[in-house]
C-alpha positions in Angstrom: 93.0 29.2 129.9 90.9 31.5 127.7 92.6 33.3 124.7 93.6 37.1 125.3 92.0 39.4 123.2 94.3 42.4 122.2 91.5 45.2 122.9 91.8 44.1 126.7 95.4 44.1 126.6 95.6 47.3 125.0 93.8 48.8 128.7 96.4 47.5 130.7 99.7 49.3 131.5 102.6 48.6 130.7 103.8 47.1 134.4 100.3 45.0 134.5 101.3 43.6 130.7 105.0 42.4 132.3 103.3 40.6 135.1 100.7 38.9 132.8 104.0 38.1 130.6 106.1 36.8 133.1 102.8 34.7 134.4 102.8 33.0 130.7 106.2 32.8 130.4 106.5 30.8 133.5 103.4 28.7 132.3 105.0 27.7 129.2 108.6 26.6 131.0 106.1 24.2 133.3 103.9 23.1 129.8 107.9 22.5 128.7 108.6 20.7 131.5 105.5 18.6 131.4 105.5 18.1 127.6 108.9 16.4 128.3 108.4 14.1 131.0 104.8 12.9 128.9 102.8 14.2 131.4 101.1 17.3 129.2 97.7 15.5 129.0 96.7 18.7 126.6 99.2 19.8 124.3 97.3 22.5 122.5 97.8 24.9 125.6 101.2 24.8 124.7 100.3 26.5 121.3 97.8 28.5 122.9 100.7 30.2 125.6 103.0 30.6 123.2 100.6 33.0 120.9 99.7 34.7 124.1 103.0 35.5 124.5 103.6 36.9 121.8 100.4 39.0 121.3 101.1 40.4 124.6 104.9 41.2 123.5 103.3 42.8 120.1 101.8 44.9 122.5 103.8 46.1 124.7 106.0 47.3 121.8 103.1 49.0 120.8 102.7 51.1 124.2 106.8 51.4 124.2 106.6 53.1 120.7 104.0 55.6 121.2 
């Protein structure tokens, strides 16, 4: 999964940026799930979701404020 850059994040709306942040958050409950049974082969995806996350959050409460 490639990293998310904020400038193409920033052209999305609002309702596109809720759909890509449900899609990670369900990604990170599976990388959960995985991590816990030792099957996560890759751990640093785990990381790598969680900052997605967040920078798409950041975001979002950009476009909320403004």
């Amino acid at each position: 999964m490639a990293k998310l850059q904020a400038t193409e994040l920033r052209s999305k709306s609002i309702i596109e940026l809720n759909a890509l942040l449900l899609g990670l958050q369900r990604d990170l409950f599976n990388f959960r799930m995985k991590k816990n049974t030792g099957q996560l082969q890759q751990s640093h995806l785990f990381t790598g979701v969680k900052k997605d996350i967040a920078r798409v959050k950041t975001i979002i409460g950009e476009q909320a404020g403004s």
